[in-house]
Every structure is written in C-alpha cells, then in structure tokens.
N, C-alpha and C positions, 0 to 999 in steps of 0.2 A: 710291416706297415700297419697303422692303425687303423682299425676301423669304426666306424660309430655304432652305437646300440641299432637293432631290429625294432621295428615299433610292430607288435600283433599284438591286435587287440584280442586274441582267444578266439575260442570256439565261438562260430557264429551262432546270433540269437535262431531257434527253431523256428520256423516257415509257419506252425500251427500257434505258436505263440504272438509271432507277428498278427496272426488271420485272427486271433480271437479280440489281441488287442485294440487290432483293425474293425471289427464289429462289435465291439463293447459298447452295450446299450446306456445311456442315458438323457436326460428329460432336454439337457441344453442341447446336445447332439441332435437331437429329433427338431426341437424347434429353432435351428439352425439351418437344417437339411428341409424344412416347411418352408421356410422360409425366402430358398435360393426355388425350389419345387415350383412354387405357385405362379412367383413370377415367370419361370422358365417354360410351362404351361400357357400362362397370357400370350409369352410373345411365340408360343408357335402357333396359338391358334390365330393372332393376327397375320403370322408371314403365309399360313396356308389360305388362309380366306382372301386376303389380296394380292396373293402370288407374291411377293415379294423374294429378293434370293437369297442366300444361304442362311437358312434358318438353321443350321446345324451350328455354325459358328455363332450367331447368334445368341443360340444357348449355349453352347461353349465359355461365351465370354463373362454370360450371367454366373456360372460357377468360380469362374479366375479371378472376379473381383470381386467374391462374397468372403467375407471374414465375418470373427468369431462378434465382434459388438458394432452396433449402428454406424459410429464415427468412422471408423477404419473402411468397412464398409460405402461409405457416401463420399469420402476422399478418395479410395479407389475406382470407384465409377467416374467423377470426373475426373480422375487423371487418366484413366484410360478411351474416353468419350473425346479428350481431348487431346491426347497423343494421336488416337486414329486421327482424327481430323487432320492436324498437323502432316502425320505420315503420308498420308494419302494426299492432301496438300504438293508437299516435297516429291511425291511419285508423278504426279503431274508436270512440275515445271522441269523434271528431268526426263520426263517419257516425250515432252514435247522438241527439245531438243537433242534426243535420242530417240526415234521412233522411226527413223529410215536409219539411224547406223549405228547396227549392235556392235562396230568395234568402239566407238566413245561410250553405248552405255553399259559392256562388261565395266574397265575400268569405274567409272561411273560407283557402279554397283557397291565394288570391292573398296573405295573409300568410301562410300555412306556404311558400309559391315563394319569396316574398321574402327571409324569415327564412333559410331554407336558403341561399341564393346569397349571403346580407351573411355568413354565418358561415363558407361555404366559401372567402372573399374575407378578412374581417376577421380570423378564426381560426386557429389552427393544430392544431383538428379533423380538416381536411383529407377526404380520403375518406368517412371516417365519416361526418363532418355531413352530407355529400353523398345520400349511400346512406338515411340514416337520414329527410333530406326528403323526397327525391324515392319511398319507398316510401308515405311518409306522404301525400305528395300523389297519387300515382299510384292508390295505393288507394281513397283519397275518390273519386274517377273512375266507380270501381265501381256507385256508387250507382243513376246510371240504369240500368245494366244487369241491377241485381238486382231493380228495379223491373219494367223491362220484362219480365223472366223472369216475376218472381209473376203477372203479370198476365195470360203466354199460358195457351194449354190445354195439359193433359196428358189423357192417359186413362188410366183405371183396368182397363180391361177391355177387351174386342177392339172392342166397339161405340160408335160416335158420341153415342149417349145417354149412356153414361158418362164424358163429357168432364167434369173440372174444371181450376178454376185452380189454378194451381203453388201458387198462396198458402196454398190449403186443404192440401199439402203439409209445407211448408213457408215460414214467415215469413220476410220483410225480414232483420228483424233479425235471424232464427238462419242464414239463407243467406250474410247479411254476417260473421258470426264465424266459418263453415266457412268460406268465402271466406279469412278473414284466416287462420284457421290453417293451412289448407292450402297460402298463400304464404310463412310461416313454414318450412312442411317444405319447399318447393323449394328453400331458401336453404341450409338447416341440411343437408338429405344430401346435397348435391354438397361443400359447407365440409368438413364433415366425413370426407366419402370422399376430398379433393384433401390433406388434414392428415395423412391416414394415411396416403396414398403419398408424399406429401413426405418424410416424418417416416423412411419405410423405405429409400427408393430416394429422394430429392431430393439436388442441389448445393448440398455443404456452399460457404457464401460462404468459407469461408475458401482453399478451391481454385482459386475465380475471382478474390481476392486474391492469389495466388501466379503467378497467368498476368499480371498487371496488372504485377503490381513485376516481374516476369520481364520484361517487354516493354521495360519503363524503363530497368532495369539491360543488356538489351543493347541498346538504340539508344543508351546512354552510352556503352557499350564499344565499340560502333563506333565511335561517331564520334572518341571518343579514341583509336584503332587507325586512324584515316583510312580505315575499309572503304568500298568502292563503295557508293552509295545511302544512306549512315547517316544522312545531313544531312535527308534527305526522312522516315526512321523517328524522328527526332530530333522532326522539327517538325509529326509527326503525334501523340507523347505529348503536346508542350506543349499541340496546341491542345486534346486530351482534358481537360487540367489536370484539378486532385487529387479532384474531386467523387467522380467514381465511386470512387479511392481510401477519399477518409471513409467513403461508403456503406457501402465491404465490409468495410471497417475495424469497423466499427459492428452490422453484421450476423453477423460472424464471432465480434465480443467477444459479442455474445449466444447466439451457438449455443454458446460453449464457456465459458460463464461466466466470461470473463475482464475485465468490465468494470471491475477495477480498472490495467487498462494503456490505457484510451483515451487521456487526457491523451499518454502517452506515446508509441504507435501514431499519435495526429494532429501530435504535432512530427516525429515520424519522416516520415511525407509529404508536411507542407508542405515539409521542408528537403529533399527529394529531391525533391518539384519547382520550388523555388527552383533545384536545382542542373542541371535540366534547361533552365531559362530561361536559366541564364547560357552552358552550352554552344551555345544559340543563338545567344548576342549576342556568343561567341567567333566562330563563323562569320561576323558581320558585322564584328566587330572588323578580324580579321585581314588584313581585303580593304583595311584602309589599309597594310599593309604587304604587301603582294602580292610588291612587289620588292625586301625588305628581306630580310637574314640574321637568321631566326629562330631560333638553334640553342637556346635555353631549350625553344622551344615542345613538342617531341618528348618529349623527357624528363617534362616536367610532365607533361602528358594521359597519356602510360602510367602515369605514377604514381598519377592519377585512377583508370584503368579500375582497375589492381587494388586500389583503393580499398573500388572499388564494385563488383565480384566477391567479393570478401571480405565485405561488407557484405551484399550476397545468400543467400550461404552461412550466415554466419551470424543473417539473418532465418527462413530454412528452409535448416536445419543437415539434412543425412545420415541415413539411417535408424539408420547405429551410433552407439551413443553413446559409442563409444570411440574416435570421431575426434574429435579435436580439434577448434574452429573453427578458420579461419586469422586471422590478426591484420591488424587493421585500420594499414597506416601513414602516414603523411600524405606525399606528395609533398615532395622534399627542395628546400632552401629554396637551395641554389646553382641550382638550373635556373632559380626562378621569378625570380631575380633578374637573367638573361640575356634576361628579356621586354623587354618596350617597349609605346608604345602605352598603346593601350586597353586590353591586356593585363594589365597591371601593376595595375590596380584591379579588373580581372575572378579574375583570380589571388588576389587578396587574399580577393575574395569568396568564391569557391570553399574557399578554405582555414578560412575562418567557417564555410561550411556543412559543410565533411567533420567540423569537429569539432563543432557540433552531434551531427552524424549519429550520431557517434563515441559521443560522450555522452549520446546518448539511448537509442542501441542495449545500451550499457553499463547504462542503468539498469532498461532491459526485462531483461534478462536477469537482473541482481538481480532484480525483483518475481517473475521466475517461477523459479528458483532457490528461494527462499522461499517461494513459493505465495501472495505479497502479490495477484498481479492477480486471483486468483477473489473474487470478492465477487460474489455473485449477487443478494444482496439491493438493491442500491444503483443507482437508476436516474437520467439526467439529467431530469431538467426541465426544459422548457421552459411557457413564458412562454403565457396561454390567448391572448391576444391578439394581433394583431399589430402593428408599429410602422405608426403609422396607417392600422389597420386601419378606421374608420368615417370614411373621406376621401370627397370628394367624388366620384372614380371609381369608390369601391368601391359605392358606394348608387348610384349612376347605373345599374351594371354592373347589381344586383339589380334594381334595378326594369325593367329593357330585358329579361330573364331572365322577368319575372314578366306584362310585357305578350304576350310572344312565346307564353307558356305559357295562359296568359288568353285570347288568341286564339284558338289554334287548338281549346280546350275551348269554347268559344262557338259556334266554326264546326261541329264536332264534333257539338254538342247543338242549336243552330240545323236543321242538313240531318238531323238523326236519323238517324244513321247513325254507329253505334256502330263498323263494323269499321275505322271508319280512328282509332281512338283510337292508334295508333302517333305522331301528329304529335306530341301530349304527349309524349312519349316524348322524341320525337326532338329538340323545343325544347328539353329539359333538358340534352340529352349535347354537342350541336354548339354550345351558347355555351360561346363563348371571349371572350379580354378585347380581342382588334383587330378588325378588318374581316377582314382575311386570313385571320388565324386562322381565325374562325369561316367563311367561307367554302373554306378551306383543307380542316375536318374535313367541311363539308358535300359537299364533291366526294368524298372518300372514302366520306360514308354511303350517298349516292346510286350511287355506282360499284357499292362490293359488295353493297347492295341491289338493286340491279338483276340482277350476276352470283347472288349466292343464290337471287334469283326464278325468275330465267330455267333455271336449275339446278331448281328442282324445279318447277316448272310443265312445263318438258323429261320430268322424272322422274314427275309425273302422267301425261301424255300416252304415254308410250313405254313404262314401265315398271312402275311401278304394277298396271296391271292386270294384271299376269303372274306376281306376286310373292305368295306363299302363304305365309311363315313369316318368325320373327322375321329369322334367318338372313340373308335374304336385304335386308332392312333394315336390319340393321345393316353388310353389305357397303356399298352405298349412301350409310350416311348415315356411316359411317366414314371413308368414300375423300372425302368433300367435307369433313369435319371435319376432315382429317390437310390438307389444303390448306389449309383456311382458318388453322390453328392453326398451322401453316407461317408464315404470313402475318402471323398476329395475335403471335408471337412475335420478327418480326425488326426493322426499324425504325421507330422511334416515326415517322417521317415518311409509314409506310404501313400502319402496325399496326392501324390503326382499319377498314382497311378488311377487314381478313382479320374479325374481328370479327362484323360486319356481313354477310356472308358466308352465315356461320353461321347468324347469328340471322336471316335472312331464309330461307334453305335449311329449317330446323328448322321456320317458323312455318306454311310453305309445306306441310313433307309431314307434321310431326306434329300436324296438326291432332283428332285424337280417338287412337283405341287402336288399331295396325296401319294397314296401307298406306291412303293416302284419295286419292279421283276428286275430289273439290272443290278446285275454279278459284279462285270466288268468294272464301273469306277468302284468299287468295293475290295475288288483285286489290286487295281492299281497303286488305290490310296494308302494301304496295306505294306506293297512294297517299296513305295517312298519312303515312308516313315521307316521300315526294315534297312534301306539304304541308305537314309543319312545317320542312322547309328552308326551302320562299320564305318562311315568313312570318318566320322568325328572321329567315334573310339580311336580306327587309324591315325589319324590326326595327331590327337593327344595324349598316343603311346608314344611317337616314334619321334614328334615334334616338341623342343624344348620340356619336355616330361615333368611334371611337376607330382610328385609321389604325396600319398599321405604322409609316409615319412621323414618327408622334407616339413612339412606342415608343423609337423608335431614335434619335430627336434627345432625348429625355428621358436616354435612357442613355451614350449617348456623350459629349453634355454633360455627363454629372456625373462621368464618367471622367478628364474633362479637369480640371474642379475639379477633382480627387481628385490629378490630377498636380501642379495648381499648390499644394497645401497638401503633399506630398512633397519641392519645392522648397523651401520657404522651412522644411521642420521642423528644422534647423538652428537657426535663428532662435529659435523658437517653444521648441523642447527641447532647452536644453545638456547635460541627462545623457547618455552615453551608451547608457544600458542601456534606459531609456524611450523615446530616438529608434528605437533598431530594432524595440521593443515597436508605440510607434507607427506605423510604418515599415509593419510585419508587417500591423499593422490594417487599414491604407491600401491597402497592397496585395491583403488579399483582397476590402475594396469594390471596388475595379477591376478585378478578375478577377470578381467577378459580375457590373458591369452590361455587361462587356464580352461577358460568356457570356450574359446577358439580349441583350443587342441582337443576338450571332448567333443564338438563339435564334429570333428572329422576324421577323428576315430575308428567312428562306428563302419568307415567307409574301408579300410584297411583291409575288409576279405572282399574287396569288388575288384584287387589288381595283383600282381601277380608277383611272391617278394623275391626280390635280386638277391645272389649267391654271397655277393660283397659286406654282410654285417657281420661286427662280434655277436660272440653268446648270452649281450646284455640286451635288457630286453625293456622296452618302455611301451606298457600296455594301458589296459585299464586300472588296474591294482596300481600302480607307478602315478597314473596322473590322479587319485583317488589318495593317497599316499602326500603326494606333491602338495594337494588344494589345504591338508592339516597342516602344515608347515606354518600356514599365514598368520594363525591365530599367536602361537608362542611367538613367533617373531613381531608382530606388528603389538601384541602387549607388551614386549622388549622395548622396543622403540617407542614407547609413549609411557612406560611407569618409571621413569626418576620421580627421585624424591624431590622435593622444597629446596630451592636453593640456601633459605634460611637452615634446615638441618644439616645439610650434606656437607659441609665443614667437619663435621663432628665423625667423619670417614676418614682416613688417613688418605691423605696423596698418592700414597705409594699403592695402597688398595686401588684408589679410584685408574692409577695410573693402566696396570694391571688389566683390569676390567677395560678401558678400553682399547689396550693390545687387542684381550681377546675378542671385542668386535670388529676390531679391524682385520685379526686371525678368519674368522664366521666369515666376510668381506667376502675375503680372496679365494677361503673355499669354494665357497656359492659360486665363484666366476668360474673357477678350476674345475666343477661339477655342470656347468654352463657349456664350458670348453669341449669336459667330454661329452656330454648329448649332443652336440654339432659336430665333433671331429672323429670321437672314439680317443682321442688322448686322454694318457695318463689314469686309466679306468684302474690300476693296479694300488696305484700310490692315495686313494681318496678313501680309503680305512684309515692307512696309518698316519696321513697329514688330517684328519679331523680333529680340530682342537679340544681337548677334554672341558667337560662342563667345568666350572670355577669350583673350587671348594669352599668349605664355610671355615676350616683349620685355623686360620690364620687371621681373621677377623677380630677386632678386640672384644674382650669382655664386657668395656664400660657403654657399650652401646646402650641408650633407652631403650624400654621393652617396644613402645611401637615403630622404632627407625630400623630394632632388629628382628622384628617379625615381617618388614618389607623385605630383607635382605634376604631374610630365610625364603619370602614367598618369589623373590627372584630367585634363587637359587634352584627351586624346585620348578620356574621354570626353565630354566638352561637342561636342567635335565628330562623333564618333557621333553623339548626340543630334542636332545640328540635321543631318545628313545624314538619318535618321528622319524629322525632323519637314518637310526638302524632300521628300519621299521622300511623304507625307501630306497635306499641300500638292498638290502636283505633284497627287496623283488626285482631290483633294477639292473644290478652286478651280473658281469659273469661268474657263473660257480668258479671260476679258478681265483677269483677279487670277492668273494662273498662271506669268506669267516671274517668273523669281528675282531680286532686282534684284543689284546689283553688290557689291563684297565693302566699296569706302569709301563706303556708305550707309549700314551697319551701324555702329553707336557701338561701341568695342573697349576691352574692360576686360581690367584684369590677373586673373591666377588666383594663387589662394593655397588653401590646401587647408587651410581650415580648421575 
C-alpha cells in the first residue's frame, strides 16, 4: 500500500538561538516597545486612581493591538474598541433572556463559539469577527458570577445583624449592564489613548516601506557588483517575497491618501520582485558555465545595478526639489548579446521587467505630478466571503473550537469554581487550524504564563509588602511590561508568549486597587489557562486531526499543479499579452502556497509523527528546493519568440516542443499525486522527460533566433538540474539514484 512522503522539518531550531533572536536589540524594537510602554503606564495610573476594574486587561489589550507602524496600529484599536462594544452588546441581550435558565444559555453559548470561529474561517471579517464573538461569548460566562455575587452577604453597617444580600443592593440584571459597560470602557480607553499616541509619535508605514525597497535595491546592487556575501542578502529578500511589500504599500497609500496609485505601487513590487528571482536563478544559471568566457556578463549586471539605483532614487527622490531624478537606462544590448546559456533567456527577462519598472515608475510619477493618486474617498473591496469559505475543514475547525470551549465552561461550572474561568479564554486564543500549530501557541501560553506568574507571586512574596504608593508599582509593573512587550513585539514565532507575560503578571498583582498579598486568584488563574491547554490540545489531537502534514502535502501538491498548468500555457494561450497576464496569476498562486507550507512547517516538532509514511521525506531542503522551480518555469512560459520569426522553426520542431510541455504537464501532476497519496514515488526518475536537445535543429537559423533557442535550451536544463536537485532530498533512498541519460526519451527544442 502506498504511502505518502513524511514531512519533518529537521532538527529543531535551538531554545538559545530562539532567546537571543527573541532579545535582539534594535532602535525600531525600542521605539516600538516606548511606544505601547507609556501608554500602558497612563492607563494604569488612571484605573488605580479612580478604582476602575480590570486594569490588567486593560493593559493586556494595549499590547494586542500595538503593531509595527501607526496605521495598522489605529485600525486595530478601533476595531477592537469596537468589536468589545458590539460583544459585550450581544452578551447582554442574551444574558437577559438567559439569566434564570442556564439550560437555554449553554446552548446559547455554543452557537455564538461556533458562528464566531465559521466566520473567522469562512470570512474576511477577520479580527473583528473574532474580537466581536469571543467578547460575546466570554461575557455570557459572567452570568454565574453575578449570580453567585447577588446571592452572598454584604453589610450595611459594622454589625452582623445588618448582613444582607448583594441582591437587595443591587439586581442580576442591573449588575450585568454595569458589568457590560464597564468592559466597554476597558476597551475604548486604552484604543483610544494607543490612537493618540500613534497618531502623534507612531511609524509612518511609508518609512518602513523605504527600509524594505532599500534592502531590495542593495542586495541587487550587490550582487550585480559581485560584492562579498550579496548572493546570501539576495536570497534572504526572495524568500521575504513582496507580501510585506503590498502591506506597506497599502498602509502608506492610506496614511497619505494616496489610494489612487495602488494599482500602480503593486505592479512596481511584483516587477521588482520578479527581478529579484531572476538574479537568483542568474546565480544558478551561470554555474553551468563556471569554465566558460563570459565577457557579456560584467557589463550587463552594472547596467542592471545602475538601473536600479536610479530606480530608488527616483522612488524616494532627495529632499531638493531641484535635483533632478537620474534617468532610468536600460542595459545596452551588445553586452547582452555576448551571453550564452541560460543567460540569454534570463537576460531577456530581465530586460521585460526593467521596462515594466520603467513604465510603471513613469506613470506614478504622472499620477502625482497631477495629483491623480489622492482619492481619499475610493476604497477596495473585498469579497464578505471567502472562496470556500463553508468547506468541510472550515466547519470541522468550528465545531472542535466550540467542543473545546464547551468543555472547559462545563468543567468550570461542574467544580464551581469560578477563578479558573481563564480556560474559556484560553480555548478561544490557542486554536489554530493544525496540530502543531495549536500545540505550538499552547507551549508559548503556558511558558509566559508561567514566567508572568512566577514574576508576581515572587512580587507578592518579596515586594509587595513593602511598597506604599502608586510609584513604586508602576516601577514594577513597568520593568516587566517593557520585557514582555519587548517580546510581544518581535517575532510572530514568539510573540505570543511575551503576551501572555503580561497578561499573567497584571492578573497576578492587579487584582483590586494598589499593591495585593493574595496568592489565591494567582493560583487559580494559572490553572485555568493550564486547563484549557490539555483540553484544547485533547480536542485537536483526537477530533478531526488536522496534521502539519496534511498542510504541507495539500500545499505543495498544488504548487506543483500550478507548475504543470505554467508549462503547457503556451498551448492553452497563444496571445502573448494574456500568457504573461496568466503567467503573472500562476505565479503568485505558487508563491502562496509555497509561503503557506513554510509557514507551517516550522510547527512540525510541536506533534507527534504517525508510523504510517514512506522514506520520502518533504522538509525544509524540499520546499526550499520547490520555491527554485518557479523561476525556469515561469521564464518557460513567457520567452517565445515573435510570431513574425517563429515560422522560420520547422513544424515538426515546434511540434516536438510542445509534447514535451505537455510531457513536464503531466509529470508535475504525477509528482502532485505522489505528495498527496505516496503513489508512484518509484516511476518519477524514470518517466521525467529529458531536456530537449539542440541535435536536430537546423543550421540556417539566424544568429539571434538561435541564440534564443540555445538560451531555451539551457533553460530546460536548469530546470531539470532543479528538479534532481528536489528529487535527490525528496525520494526514498530506494527511488533516489538518477537513472542514466539514454533512458530519458530526447526531444528536439524549438522555441516556440
């Protein structure tokens, strides 16, 4: 029976290298973490001066919605200002018609869990929906506690005879709307104090935009200057690829009302990172002519760099405005014609995207010459839905979310024992969509819960009793807020736990107004959040299990599709102009799922691997391997020649050539088939189609229709060097020798 490849990612990264990378000092880190600091500082010296309640989450929440630049920043404070409100809202009108009968508000509950989790999954709500359930659900929670309150004593006076109940005080229901307005105001005055220091002192995105294309633009220029190391700074932008570009791109046309140059700003960075991929695949090229006289190659690549210096300068031009930009010129066309190789089609490429670049940069500079790109009014739209968004994992995922949550509110109200209602909490925030995943954030909740605990239960013990004014607690809880936020600010791989930090530290010493001696909700709280780990994890091991490995043969398979329908678009689209349209499309499916599958990767030593895989193995090296594929292929697919020459290629050539991409096609699926199934892992040596030969070709070609042909040729063979190369780490040793060069069936090339 066949089985599919193993996905391990290797040896896991070292704990000391995590912790250093985790405290690696620098100047944006600092004034990023001042930033979320000061404010978090204000609002507790406002919650302890006028008693106000939970100022632990309060600061909690100023960390959760603090990002890296202003904009991101001040959208996420209203949207989560405004989801509380909503939640807490929605907690209401269902507390009041549940609040004598907890069997209508379980039920209740467990479709508000649900709904939230299918809309966070199905939707492109995102956050919002999130924020907006999980206050809605969290707040119903309330109910036995405001029960349990009505129902102790209070006293009126110094004497025990004047004991009554809290209820003669105050009602259920008037306890539950202070309740809900008062979790309204925690939300609204940290949003609103973190909006106004944004808004004064925050990172305009379009500065962190300027560090990004700066970083692009000189690991180009080096490696077009042959500088020492540039090849390693090269192939640390591609693997960044343009994401975080669009972001800032996105964030910066909002901060400065410039949303009528997006279109324009997003062809400018895919084509700058297209041209970042091919400088790569020049590095790989060239290594088949290692012993060849390259005297073209020197010439071109300086002409590149000051291509793209030029191209910098004039993205962010000079403070005078009486410089001039410098002119953009294209690499002169005798050097590029002294290439060879694989060159010769890379070159070409290259020379598409400078004039893209050329011509995009040109027409940004009209729109704002004219003042075309301010339209403030004019926003994109996106789609409420997502493309199958009500699939069968995404309702799986909900209801495993709603069991987990369901549980530990049972467990919770079963032991009466209200102070561990953190587990609720805790099932909401550490489901994620794999095993790893979710046991990946739960290592992290538990870690900095533990350090936040042990941090003020130390701080009870030791200090606490010694401490007499606000002064001296906000020293305190400032030095362990500047660390965690330290922490919650640097890598999403550890961010959660700085977080958590926090929010364990705050729950631990702000428990009422000023310094507190109480252990107990420090205990409690501790073991909630302890609680609703295992029972998630349980949850998510035993309930519909979604693996990293599932993740990553789901993705990588359809990357490979995605290759074999780039081969044959030739076939499929004679226009030119549609093929690269298409092309363009194909290509950034493949750079997501390639960025989806390292995404969840790294998660792969958080679960525990099943006995059930072959000895193939699809790791890091494999999707690292994979992501080089794109560039030969997607040059495949966009360098035909002139329809005007291509006559002057025989038929039967051209016919040839596209067998053999229709042969490439059906591999790529067949190499698809096996990452998903383990099929046929034995026969994907010997059915790889051999690269085309040049044998057969005629002699009377022109010298520039046969130096495309040749520069085709030497990419087919790149490509399948790649694809042994992919092979080689991916195979079981018993499918992993290469077989011999006349086993391979040899087609002619024609470049058609």
């Amino acid at each position: 029976m066949s089985r599919p490849p193993r996905v391990d990612e290797g040896e896991p990264v070292s704990i000391v290298a995590v912790v250093l990378e985790t405290l690696a000092p620098s100047w944006a880190r600092l004034r990023g973490t001042l930033l979320v600091l000061v404010p978090m500082l204000i609002v507790l010296a406002i919650w302890e001066t006028f008693r106000l309640p939970s100022p632990a989450i309060a600061c909690f929440l100023l960390l959760m919605m603090a990002r890296a630049d202003a904009v991101s920043t001040v959208s996420g404070s209203l949207t989560a200002a405004i989801g509380v409100s909503l939640g807490s809202l929605i907690s209401v009108f269902v507390l009041a018609a549940s609040l004598s009968q907890p069997a209508l508000r379980i039920p209740l509950m467990a479709l508000m869990t649900f709904t939230t989790m299918l809309a966070v999954r199905a939707t492109t709500l995102g956050p919002g929906a999130f924020i907006v359930g999980f206050f809605a659900t969290y707040g119903t929670t309330e109910a036995d506690e405001l029960l349990g309150i009505a129902g102790s004593t209070a006293g009126v006076a110094n004497t025990e005879g004047f004991g009554r109940p809290q209820i003669a005080f105050m009602p259920p229901e008037e306890a539950l709307l202070h309740s809900a307005l008062w979790l309204v105001a925690v939300a609204m005055g940290p949003a609103l104090l973190l909006l106004l220091v944004n808004r004064l002192a925050g990172t305009d995105p379009l500065r962190l935009l300027a560090g990004k294309v700066r970083a692009r633009t000189e690991a180009a220029v080096a490696f077009c200057e042959n500088e020492p190391g540039a090849i390693d700074r090269l192939h640390a932008v591609g693997r960044e690829g343009i994401g975080p570009l669009l972001d800032l791109i996105g964030l910066s046309e909002r901060a400065h009302d410039r949303l009528g140059l997006h279109e324009v700003n997003a062809r400018i960075a895919r084509a700058f990172g297209r041209l970042i991929l091919l400088l790569v695949a020049w590095d790989s090229a060239r290594a088949d002519l290692a012993g060849a006289d390259r005297p073209g190659e020197k010439p071109f690549l300086l002409a590149v760099a000051a291509f793209v210096r030029g191209l910098q300068a004039r993205l962010h031009p000079p403070p005078r405005a009486q410089d001039a930009p410098p002119a953009l010129c294209f690499p002169p066309e005798d050097g590029e014609c002294l290439l060879e190789g694989a060159l010769v089609s890379l070159a070409a490429e290259i020379r598409t995207v400078l004039a893209t670049l050329k011509n995009a940069e040109a027409e940004r500079a009209d729109l704002l010459s004219r003042d075309l790109g301010r339209r403030p009014g004019e926003r994109v739209s996106k789609p409420l839905f997502q493309p199958n968004g009500f699939s069968a994992p995404n309702i799986q995922f909900a209801l495993k979310v709603t069991l987990a949550v369901m549980s530990c509110y049972l467990i919770e109200s079963g032991l009466d024992w209200q102070g561990i209602g953190t587990c609720v909490v805790t099932s909401f925030f550490v489901a994620l969509g794999t095993v790893g995943e979710t046991v990946h954030k739960m290592t992290l909740r538990i870690g900095g819960c533990l350090i936040g605990a042990t941090l003020g239960i130390g701080s009870i013990l030791l200090l606490m009793p010694s401490m007499t004014g606000f002064g001296q607690l906000a020293v305190l809880f400032g030095s362990v807020a500047f660390a965690a936020a330290w922490i919650g600010l640097g890598s999403p791989r550890v961010a959660y736990a700085g977080w958590q930090i926090l929010l364990a530290f705050g729950l631990t010493t702000l428990q009422g107004y000023g310094p507190t001696l109480d252990m107990q909700t420090a205990r409690d709280r501790v073991v909630g959040i302890l609680l609703g780990n295992v029972v998630t994890a349980l949850v998510f091991l035993f309930v519909w299990p979604v693996r990293v490995s599932d993740a990553v043969r789901r993705d990588m398979g359809g990357a490979f599709d995605l290759l074999g329908r780039m081969m044959a678009i030739e076939d499929t689209q004679p226009d030119v102009q549609r093929r690269h349209r298409d092309e363009a499309e194909l290509r950034d499916q493949f750079v997501g799922a390639v960025t989806r599958a390292g995404g969840v990767i790294p998660n792969d030593n958080f679960e525990p691997h099943p006995s059930g895989t072959s000895d193939g193995r699809l790791g890091r090296g494999a999707l690292t391997r994979l992501s080089r594929l794109i560039v030969p292929v997607s040059v495949i697919a966009t360098d035909g020649v002139e329809p005007s020459v291509r006559e002057e290629i025989p038929e039967a050539a051209r016919e040839q050539v596209r067998a053999y991409h229709r042969a490439m096609r059906d591999w790529f699926s067949a190499v698809a088939a096996w990452i998903r199934s383990g099929e046929g892992d034995s026969a994907l040596r010997t059915t790889l189609p051999a690269p085309p030969a040049l044998d057969e070709m005629p002699d009377r070609l022109p010298e520039p229709l046969a130096r495309r042909v040749r520069g085709r040729f030497a990419l087919y063979t790149l490509l399948h060097r790649q694809i042994d190369d992919f092979l080689d780490a991916s195979l079981p040793q018993s499918a992993s020798a290469s077989p011999t060069p006349s086993s391979r069936r040899s087609v002619s090339l024609a470049a058609g």
